[in-house]
PQR file with spaces between the fields and no chain letter, atoms N, CA, C, O and H, PARSE charges and radii, in Angstrom:
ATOM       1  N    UNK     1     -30.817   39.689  -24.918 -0.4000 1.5000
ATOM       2  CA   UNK     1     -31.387   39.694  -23.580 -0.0000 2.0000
ATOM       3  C    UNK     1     -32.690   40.496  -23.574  0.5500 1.7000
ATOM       4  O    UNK     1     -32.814   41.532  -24.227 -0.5500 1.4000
ATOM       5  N    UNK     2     -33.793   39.901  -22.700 -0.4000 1.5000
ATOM       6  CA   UNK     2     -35.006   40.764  -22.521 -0.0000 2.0000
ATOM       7  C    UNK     2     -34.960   41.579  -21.373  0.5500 1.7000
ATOM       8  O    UNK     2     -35.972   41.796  -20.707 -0.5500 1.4000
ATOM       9  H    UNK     2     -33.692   39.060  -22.169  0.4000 1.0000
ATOM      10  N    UNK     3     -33.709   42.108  -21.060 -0.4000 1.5000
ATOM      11  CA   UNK     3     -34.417   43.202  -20.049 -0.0000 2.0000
ATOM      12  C    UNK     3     -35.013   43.114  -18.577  0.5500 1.7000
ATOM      13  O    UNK     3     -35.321   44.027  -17.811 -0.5500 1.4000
ATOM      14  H    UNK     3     -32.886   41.931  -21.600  0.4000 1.0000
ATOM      15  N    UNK     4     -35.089   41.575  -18.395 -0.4000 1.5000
ATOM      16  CA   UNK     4     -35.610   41.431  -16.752 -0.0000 2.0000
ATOM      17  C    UNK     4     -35.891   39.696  -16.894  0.5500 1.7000
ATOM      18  O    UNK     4     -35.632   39.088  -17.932 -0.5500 1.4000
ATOM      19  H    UNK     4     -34.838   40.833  -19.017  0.4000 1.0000
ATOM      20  N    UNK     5     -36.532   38.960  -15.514 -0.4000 1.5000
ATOM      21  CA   UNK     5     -37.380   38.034  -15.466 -0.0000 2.0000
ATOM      22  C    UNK     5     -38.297   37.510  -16.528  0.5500 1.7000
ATOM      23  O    UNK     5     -37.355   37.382  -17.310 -0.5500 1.4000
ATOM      24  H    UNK     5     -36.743   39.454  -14.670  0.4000 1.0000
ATOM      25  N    UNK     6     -38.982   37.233  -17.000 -0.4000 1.5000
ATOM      26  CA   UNK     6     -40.625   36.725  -16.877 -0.0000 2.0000
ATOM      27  C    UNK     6     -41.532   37.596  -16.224  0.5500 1.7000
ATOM      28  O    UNK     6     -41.447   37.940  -15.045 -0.5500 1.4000
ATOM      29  H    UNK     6     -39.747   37.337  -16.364  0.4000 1.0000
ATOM      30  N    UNK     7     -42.518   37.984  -17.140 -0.4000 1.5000
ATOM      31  CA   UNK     7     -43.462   38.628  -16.424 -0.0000 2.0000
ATOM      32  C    UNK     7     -44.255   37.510  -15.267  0.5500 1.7000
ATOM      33  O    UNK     7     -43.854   36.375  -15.526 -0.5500 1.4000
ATOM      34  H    UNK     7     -42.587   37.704  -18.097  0.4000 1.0000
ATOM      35  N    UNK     8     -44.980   37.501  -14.403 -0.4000 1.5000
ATOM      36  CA   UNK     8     -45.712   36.547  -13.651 -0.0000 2.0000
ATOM      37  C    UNK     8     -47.164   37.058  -14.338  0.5500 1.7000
ATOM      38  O    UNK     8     -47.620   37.795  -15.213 -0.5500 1.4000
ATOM      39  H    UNK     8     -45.306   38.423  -14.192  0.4000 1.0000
ATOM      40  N    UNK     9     -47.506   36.202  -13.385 -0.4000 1.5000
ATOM      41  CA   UNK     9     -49.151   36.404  -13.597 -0.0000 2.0000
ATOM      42  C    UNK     9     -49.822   37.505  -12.422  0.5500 1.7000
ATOM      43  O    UNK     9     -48.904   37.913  -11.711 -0.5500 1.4000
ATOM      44  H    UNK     9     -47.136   35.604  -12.674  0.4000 1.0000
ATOM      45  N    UNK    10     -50.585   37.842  -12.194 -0.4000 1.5000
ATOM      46  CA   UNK    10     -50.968   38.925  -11.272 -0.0000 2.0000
ATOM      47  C    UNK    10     -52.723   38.372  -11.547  0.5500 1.7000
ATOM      48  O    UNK    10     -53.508   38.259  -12.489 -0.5500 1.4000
ATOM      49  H    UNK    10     -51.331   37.510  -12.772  0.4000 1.0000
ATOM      50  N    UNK    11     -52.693   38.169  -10.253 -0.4000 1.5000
ATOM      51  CA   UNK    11     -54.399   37.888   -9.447 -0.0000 2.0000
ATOM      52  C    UNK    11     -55.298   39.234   -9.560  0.5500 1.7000
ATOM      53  O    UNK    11     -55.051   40.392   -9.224 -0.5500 1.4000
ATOM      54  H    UNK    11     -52.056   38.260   -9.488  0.4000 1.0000
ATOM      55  N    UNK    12     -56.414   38.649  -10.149 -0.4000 1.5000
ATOM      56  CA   UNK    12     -57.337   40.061  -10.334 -0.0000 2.0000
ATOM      57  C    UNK    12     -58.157   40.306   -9.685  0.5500 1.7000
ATOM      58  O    UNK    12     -58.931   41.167  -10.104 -0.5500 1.4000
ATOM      59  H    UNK    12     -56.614   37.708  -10.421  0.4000 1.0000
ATOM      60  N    UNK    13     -58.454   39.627   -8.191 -0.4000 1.5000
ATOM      61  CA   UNK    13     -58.770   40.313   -7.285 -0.0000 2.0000
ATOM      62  C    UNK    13     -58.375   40.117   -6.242  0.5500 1.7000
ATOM      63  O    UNK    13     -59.084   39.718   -5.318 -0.5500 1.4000
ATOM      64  H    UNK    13     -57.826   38.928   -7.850  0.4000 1.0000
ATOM      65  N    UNK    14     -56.844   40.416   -6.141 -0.4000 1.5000
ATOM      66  CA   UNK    14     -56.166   41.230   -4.993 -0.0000 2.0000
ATOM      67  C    UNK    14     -55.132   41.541   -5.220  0.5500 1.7000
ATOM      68  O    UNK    14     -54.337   41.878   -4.343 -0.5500 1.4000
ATOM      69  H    UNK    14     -56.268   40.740   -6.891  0.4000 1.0000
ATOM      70  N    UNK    15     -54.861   41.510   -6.483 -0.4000 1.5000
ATOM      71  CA   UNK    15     -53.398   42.262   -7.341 -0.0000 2.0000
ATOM      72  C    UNK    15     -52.317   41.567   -7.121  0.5500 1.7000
ATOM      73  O    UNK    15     -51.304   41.985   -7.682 -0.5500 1.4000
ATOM      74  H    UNK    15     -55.506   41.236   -7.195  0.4000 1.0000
ATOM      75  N    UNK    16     -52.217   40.549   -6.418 -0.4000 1.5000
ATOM      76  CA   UNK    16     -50.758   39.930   -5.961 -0.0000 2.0000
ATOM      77  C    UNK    16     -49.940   39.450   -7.318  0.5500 1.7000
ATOM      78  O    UNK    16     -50.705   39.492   -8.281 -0.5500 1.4000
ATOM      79  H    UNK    16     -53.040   40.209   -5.963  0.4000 1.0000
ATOM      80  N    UNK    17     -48.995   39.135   -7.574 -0.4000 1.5000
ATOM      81  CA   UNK    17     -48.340   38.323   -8.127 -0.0000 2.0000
ATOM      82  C    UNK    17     -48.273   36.788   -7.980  0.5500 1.7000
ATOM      83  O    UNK    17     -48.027   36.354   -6.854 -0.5500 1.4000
ATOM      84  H    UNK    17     -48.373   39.102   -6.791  0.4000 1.0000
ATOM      85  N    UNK    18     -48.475   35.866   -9.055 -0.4000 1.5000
ATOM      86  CA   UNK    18     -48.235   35.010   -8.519 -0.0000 2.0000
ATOM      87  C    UNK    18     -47.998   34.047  -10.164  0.5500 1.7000
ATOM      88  O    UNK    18     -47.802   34.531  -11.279 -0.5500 1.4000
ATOM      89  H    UNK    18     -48.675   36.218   -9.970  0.4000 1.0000
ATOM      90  N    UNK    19     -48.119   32.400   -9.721 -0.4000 1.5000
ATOM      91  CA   UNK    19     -47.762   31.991  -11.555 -0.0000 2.0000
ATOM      92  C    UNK    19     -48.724   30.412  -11.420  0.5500 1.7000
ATOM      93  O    UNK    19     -48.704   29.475  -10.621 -0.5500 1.4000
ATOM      94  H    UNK    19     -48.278   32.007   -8.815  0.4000 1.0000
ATOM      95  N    UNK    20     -49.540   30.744  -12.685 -0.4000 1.5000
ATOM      96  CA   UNK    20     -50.621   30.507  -13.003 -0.0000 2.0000
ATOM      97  C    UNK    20     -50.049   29.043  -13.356  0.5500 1.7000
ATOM      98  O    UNK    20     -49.080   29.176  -14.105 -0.5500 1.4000
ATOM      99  H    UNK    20     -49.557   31.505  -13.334  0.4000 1.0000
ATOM     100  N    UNK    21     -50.278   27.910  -13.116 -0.4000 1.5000
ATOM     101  CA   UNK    21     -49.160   26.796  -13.655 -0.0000 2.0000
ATOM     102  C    UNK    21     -50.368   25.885  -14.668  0.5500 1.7000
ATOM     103  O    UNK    21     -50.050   24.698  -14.754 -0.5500 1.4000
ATOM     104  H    UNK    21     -51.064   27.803  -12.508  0.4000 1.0000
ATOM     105  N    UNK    22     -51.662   26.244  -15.425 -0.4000 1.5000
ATOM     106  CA   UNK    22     -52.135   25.608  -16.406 -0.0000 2.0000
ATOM     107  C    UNK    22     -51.677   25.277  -17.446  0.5500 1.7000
ATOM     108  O    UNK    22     -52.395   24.624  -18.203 -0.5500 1.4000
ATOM     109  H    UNK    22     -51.920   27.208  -15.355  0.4000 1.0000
ATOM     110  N    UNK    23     -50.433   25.589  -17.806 -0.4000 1.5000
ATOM     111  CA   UNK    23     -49.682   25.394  -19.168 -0.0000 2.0000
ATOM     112  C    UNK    23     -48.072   24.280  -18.732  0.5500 1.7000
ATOM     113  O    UNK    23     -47.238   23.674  -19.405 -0.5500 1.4000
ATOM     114  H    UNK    23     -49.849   26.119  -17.190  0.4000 1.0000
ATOM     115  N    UNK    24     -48.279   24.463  -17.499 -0.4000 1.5000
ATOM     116  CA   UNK    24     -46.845   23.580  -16.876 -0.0000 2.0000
ATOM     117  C    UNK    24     -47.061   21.687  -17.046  0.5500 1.7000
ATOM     118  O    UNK    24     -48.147   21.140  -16.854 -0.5500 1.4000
ATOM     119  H    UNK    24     -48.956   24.955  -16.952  0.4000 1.0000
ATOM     120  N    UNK    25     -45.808   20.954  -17.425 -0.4000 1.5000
ATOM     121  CA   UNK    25     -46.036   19.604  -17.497 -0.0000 2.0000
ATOM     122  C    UNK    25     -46.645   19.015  -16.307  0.5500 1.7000
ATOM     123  O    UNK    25     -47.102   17.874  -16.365 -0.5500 1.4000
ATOM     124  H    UNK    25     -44.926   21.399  -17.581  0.4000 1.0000
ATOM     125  N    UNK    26     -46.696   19.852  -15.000 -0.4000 1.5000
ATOM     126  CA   UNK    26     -47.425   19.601  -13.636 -0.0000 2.0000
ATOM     127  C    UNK    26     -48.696   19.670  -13.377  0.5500 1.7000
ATOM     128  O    UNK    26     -48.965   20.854  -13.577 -0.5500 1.4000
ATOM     129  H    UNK    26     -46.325   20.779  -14.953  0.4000 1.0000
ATOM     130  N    UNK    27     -49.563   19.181  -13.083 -0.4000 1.5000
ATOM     131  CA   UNK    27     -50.642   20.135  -12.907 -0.0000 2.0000
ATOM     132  C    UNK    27     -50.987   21.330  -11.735  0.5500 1.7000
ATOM     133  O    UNK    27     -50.717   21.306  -10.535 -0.5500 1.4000
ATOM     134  H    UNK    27     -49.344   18.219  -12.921  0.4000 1.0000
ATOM     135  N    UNK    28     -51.579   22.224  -12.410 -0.4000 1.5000
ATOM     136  CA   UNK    28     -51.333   23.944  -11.693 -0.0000 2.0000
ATOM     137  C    UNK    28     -51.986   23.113   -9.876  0.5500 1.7000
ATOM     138  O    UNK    28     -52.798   22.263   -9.509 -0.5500 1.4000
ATOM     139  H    UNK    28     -51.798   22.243  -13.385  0.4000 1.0000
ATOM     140  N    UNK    29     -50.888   24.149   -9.209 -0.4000 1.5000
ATOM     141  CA   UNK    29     -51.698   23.840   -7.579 -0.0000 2.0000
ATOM     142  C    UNK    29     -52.915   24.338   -7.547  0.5500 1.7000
ATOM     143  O    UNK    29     -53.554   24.101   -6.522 -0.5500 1.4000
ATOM     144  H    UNK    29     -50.228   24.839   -9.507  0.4000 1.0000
ATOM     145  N    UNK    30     -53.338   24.857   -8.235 -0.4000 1.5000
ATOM     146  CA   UNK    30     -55.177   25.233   -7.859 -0.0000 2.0000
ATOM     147  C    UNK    30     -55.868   23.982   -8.383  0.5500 1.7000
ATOM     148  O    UNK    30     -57.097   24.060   -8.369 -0.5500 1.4000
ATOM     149  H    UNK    30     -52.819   25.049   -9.068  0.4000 1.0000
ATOM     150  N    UNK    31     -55.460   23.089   -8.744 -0.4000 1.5000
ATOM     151  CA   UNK    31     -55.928   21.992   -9.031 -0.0000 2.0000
ATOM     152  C    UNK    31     -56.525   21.036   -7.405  0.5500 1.7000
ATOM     153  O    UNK    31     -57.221   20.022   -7.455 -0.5500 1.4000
ATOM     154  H    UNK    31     -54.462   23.026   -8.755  0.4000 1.0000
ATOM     155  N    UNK    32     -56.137   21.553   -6.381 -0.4000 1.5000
ATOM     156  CA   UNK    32     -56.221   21.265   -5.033 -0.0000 2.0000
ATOM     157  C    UNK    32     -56.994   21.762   -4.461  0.5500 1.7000
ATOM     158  O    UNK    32     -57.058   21.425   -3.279 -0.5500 1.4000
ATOM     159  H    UNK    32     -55.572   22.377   -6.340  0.4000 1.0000
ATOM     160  N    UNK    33     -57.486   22.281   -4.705 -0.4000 1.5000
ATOM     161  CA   UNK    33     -58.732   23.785   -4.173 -0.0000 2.0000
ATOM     162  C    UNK    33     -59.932   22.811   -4.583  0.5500 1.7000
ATOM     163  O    UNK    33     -59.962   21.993   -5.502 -0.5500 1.4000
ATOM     164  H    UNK    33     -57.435   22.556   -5.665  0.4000 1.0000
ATOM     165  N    UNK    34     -60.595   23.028   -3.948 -0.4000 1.5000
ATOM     166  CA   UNK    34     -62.151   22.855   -4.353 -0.0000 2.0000
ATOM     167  C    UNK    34     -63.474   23.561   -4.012  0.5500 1.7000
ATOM     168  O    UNK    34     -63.936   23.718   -2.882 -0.5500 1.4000
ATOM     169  H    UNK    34     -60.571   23.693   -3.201  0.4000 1.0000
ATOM     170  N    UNK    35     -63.969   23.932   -5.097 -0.4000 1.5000
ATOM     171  CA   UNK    35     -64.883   24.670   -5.317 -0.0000 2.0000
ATOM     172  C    UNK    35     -66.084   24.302   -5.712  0.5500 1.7000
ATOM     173  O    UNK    35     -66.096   23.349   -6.490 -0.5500 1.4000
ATOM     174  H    UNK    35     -63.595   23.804   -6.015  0.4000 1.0000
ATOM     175  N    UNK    36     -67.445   24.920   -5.318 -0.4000 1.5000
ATOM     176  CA   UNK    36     -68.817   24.233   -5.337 -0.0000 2.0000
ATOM     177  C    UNK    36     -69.073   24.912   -6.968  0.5500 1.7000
ATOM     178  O    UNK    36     -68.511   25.868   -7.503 -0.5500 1.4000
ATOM     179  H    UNK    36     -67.435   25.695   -4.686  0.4000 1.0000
ATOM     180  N    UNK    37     -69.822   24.275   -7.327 -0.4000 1.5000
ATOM     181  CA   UNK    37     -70.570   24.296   -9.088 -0.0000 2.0000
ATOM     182  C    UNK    37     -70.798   26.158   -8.409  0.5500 1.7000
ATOM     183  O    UNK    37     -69.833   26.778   -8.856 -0.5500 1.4000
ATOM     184  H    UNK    37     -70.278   23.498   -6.893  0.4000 1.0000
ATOM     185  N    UNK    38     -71.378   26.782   -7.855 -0.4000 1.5000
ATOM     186  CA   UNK    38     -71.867   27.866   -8.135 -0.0000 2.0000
ATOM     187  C    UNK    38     -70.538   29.247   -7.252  0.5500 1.7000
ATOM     188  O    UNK    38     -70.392   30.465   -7.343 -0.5500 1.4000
ATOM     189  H    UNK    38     -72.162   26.277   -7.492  0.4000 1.0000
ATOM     190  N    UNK    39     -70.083   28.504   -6.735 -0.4000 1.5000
ATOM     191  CA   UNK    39     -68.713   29.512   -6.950 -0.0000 2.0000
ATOM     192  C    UNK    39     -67.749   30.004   -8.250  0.5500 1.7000
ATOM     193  O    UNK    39     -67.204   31.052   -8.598 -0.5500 1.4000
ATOM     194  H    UNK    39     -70.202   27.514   -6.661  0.4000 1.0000
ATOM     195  N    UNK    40     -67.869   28.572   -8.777 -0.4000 1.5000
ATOM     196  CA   UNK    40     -66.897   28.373   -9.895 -0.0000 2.0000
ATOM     197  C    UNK    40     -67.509   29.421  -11.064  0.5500 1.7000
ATOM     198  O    UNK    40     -66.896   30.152  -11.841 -0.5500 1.4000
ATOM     199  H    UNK    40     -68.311   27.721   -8.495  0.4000 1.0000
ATOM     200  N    UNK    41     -68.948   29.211  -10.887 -0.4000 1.5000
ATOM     201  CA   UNK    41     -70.209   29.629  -11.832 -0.0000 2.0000
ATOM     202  C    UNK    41     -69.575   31.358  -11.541  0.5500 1.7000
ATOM     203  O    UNK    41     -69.123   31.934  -12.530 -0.5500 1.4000
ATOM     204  H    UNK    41     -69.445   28.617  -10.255  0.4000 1.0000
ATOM     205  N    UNK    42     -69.575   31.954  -10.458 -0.4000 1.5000
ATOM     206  CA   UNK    42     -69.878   33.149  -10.248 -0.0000 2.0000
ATOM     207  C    UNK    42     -68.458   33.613  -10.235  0.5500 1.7000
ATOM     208  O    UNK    42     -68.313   34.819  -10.434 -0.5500 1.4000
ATOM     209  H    UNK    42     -69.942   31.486   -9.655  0.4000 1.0000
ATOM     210  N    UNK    43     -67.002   32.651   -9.971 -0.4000 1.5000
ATOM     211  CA   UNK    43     -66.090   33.360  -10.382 -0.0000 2.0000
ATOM     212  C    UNK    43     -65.411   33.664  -12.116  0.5500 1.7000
ATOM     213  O    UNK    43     -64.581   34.465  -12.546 -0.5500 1.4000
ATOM     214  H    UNK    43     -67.120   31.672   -9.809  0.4000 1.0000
ATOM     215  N    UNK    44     -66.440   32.333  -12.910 -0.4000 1.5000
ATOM     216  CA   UNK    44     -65.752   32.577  -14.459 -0.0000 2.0000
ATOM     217  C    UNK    44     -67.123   33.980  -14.622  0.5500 1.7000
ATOM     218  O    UNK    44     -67.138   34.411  -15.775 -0.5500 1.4000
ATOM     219  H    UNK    44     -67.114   31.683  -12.560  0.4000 1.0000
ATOM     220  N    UNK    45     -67.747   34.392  -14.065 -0.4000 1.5000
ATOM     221  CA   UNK    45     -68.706   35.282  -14.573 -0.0000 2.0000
ATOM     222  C    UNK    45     -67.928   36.577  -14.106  0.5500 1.7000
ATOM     223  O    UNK    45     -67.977   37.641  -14.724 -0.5500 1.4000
ATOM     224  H    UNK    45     -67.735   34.041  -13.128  0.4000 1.0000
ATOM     225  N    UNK    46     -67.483   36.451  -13.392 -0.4000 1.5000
ATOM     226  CA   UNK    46     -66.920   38.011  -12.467 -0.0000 2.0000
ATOM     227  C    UNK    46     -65.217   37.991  -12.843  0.5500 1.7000
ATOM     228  O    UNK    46     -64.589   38.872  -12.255 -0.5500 1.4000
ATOM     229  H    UNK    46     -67.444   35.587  -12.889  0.4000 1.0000
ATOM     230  N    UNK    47     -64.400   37.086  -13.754 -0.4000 1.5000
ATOM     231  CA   UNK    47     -63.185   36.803  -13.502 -0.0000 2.0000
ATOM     232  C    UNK    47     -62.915   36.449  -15.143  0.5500 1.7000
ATOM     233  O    UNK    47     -63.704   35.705  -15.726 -0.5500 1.4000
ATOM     234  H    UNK    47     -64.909   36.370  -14.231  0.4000 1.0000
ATOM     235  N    UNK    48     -61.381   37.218  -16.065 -0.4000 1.5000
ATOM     236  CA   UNK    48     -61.180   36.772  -16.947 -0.0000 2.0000
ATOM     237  C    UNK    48     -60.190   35.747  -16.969  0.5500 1.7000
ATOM     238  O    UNK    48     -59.951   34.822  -17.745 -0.5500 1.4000
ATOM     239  H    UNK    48     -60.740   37.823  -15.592  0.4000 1.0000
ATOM     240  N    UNK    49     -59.722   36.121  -15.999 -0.4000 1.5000
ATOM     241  CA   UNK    49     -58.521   35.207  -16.015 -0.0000 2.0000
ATOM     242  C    UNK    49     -58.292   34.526  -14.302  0.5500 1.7000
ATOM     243  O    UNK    49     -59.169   34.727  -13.462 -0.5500 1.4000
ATOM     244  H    UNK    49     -59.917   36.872  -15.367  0.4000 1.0000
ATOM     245  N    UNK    50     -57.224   33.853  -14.013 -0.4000 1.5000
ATOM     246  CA   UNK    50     -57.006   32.891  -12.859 -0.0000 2.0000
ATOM     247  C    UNK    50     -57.020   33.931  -11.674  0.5500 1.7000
ATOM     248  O    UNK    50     -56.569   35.076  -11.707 -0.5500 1.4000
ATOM     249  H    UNK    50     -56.512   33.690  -14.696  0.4000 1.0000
ATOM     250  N    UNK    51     -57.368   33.568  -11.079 -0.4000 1.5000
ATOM     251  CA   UNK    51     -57.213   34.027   -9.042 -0.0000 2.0000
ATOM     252  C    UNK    51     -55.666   33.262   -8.984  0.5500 1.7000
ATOM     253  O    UNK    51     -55.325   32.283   -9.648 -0.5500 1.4000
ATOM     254  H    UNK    51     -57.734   32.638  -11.052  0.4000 1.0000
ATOM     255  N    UNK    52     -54.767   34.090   -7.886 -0.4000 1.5000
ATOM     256  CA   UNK    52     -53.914   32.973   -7.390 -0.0000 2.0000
ATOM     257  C    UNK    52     -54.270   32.087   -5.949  0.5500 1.7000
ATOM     258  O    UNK    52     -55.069   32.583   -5.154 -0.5500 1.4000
ATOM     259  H    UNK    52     -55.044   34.885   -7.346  0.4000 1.0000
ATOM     260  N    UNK    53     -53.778   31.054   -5.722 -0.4000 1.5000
ATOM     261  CA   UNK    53     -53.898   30.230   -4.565 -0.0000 2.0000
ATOM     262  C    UNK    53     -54.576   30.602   -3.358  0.5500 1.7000
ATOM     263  O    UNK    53     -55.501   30.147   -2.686 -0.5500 1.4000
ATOM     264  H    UNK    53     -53.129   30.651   -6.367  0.4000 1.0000
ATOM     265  N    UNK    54     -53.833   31.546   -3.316 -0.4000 1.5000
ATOM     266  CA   UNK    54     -54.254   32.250   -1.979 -0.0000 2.0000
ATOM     267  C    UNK    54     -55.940   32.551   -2.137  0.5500 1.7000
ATOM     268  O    UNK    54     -56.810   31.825   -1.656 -0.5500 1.4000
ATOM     269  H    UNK    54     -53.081   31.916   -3.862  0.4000 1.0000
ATOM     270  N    UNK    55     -56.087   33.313   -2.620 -0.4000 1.5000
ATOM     271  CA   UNK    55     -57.598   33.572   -3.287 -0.0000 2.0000
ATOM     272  C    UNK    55     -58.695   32.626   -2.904  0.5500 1.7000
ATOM     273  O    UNK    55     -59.700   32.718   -2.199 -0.5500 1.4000
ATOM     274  H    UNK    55     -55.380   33.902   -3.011  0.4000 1.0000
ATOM     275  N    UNK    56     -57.952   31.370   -3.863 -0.4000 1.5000
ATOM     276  CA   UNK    56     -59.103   30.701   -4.042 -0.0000 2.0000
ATOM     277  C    UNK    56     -59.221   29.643   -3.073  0.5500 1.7000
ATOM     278  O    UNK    56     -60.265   29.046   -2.812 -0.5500 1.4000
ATOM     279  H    UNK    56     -57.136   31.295   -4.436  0.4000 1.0000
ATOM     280  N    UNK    57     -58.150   29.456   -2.580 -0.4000 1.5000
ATOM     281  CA   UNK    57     -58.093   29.117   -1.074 -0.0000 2.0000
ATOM     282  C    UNK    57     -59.067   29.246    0.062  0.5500 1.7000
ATOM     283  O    UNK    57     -59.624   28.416    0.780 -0.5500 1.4000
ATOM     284  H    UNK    57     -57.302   29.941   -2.791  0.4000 1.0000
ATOM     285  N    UNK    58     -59.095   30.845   -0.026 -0.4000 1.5000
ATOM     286  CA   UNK    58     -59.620   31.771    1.333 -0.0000 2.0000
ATOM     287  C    UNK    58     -61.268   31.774    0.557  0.5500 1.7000
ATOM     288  O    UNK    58     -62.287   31.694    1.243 -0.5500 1.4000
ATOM     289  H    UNK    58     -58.642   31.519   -0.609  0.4000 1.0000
ATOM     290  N    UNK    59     -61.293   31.879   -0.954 -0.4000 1.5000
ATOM     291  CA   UNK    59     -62.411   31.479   -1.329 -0.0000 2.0000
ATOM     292  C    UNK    59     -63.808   30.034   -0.760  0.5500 1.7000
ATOM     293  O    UNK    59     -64.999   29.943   -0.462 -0.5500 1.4000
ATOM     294  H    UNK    59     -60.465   31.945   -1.511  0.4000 1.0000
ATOM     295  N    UNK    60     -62.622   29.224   -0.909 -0.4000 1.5000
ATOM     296  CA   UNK    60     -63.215   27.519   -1.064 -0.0000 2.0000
ATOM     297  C    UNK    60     -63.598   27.320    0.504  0.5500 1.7000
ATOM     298  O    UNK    60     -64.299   26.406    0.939 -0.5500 1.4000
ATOM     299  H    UNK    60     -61.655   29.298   -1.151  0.4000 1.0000
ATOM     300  N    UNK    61     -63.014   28.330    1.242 -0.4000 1.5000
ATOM     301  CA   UNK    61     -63.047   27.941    2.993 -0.0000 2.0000
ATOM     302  C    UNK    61     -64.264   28.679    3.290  0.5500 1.7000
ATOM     303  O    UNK    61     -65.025   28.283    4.172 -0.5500 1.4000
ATOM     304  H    UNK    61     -62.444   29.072    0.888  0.4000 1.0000
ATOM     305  N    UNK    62     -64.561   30.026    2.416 -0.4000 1.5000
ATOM     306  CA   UNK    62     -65.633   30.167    2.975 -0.0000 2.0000
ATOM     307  C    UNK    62     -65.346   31.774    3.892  0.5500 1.7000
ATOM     308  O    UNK    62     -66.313   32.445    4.251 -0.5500 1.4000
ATOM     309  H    UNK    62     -63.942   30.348    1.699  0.4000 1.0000
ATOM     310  N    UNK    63     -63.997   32.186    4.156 -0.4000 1.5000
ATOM     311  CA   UNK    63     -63.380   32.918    4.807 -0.0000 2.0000
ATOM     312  C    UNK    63     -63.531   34.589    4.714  0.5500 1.7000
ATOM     313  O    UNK    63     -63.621   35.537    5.494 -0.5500 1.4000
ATOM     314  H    UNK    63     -63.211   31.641    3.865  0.4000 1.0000
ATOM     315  N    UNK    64     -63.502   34.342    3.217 -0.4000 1.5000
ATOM     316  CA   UNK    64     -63.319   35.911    2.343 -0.0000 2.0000
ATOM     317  C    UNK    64     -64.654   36.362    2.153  0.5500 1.7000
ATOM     318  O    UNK    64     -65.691   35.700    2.110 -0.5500 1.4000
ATOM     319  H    UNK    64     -63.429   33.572    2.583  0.4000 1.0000
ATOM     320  N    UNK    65     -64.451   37.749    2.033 -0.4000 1.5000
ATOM     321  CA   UNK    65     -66.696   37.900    1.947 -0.0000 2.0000
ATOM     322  C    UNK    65     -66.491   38.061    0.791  0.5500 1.7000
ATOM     323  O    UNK    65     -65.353   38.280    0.375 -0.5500 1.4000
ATOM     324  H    UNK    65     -63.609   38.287    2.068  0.4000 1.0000
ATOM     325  N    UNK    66     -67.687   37.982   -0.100 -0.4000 1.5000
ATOM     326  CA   UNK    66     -68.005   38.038   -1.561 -0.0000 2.0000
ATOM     327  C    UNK    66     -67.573   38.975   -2.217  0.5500 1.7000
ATOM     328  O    UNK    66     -68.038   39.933   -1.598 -0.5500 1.4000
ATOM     329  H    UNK    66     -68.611   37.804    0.238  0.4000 1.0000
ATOM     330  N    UNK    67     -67.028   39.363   -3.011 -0.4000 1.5000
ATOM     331  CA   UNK    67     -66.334   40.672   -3.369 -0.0000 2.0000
ATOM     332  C    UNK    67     -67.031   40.820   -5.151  0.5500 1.7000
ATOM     333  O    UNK    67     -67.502   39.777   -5.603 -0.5500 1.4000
ATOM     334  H    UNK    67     -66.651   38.585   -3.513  0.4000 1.0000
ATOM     335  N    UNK    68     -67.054   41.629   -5.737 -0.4000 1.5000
ATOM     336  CA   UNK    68     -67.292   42.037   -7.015 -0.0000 2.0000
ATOM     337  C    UNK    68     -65.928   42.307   -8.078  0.5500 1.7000
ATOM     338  O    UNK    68     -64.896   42.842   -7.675 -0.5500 1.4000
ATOM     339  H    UNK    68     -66.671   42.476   -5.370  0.4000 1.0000
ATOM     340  N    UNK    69     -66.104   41.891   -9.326 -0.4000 1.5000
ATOM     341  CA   UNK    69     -65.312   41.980   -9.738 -0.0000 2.0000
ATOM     342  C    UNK    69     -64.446   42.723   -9.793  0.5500 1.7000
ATOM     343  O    UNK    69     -64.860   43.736   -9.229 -0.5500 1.4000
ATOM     344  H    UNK    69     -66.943   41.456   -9.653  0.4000 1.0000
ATOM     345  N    UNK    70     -63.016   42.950  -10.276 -0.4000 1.5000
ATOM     346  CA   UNK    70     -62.028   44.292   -9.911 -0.0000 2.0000
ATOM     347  C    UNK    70     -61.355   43.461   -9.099  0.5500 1.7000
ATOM     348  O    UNK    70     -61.856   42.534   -8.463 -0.5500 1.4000
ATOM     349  H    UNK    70     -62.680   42.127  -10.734  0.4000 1.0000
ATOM     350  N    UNK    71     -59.579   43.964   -9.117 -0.4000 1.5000
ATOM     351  CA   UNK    71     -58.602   44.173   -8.469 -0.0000 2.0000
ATOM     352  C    UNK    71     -59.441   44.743   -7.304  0.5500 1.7000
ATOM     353  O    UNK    71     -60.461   45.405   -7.494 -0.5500 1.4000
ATOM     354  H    UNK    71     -59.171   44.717   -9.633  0.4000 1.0000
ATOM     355  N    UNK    72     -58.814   44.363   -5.765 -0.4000 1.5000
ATOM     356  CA   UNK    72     -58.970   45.383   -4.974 -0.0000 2.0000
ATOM     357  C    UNK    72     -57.910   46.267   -4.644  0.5500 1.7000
ATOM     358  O    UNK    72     -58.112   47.218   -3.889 -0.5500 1.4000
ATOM     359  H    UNK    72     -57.986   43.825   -5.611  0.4000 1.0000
């Protein structure tokens, strides 16, 4: 036995938990999101790894103000 769950994935800028589904036989729900060429541009520049849903959600709407890289 390992001791717990599955680690999840955790969003790096806003710390949540959540699970990244690019490796799943599904395709990941951020596949639903849509994002302009220079968002995308400025989040692989500021971002190593995935945002969860929520994120990129509140991102694509336009909602969230621009934030700098980092967890908040």
């Amino acid at each position: 036995m390992t001791g717990g769950p599955p680690r999840g994935d955790v969003c790096p800028r806003c710390g949540g938990a959540f699970h990244c589904g690019v490796n799943d036989a599904a395709p990941c729900a951020c596949t639903t999101v849509t994002l302009s060429a220079d968002l995308l541009a400025e989040l692989r520049s500021n971002y190593a790894s995935c945002l969860c849903l929520r994120c990129l959600a509140a991102l694509a709407s336009g909602s969230a103000a621009k934030e700098k890289a980092g967890p908040v």
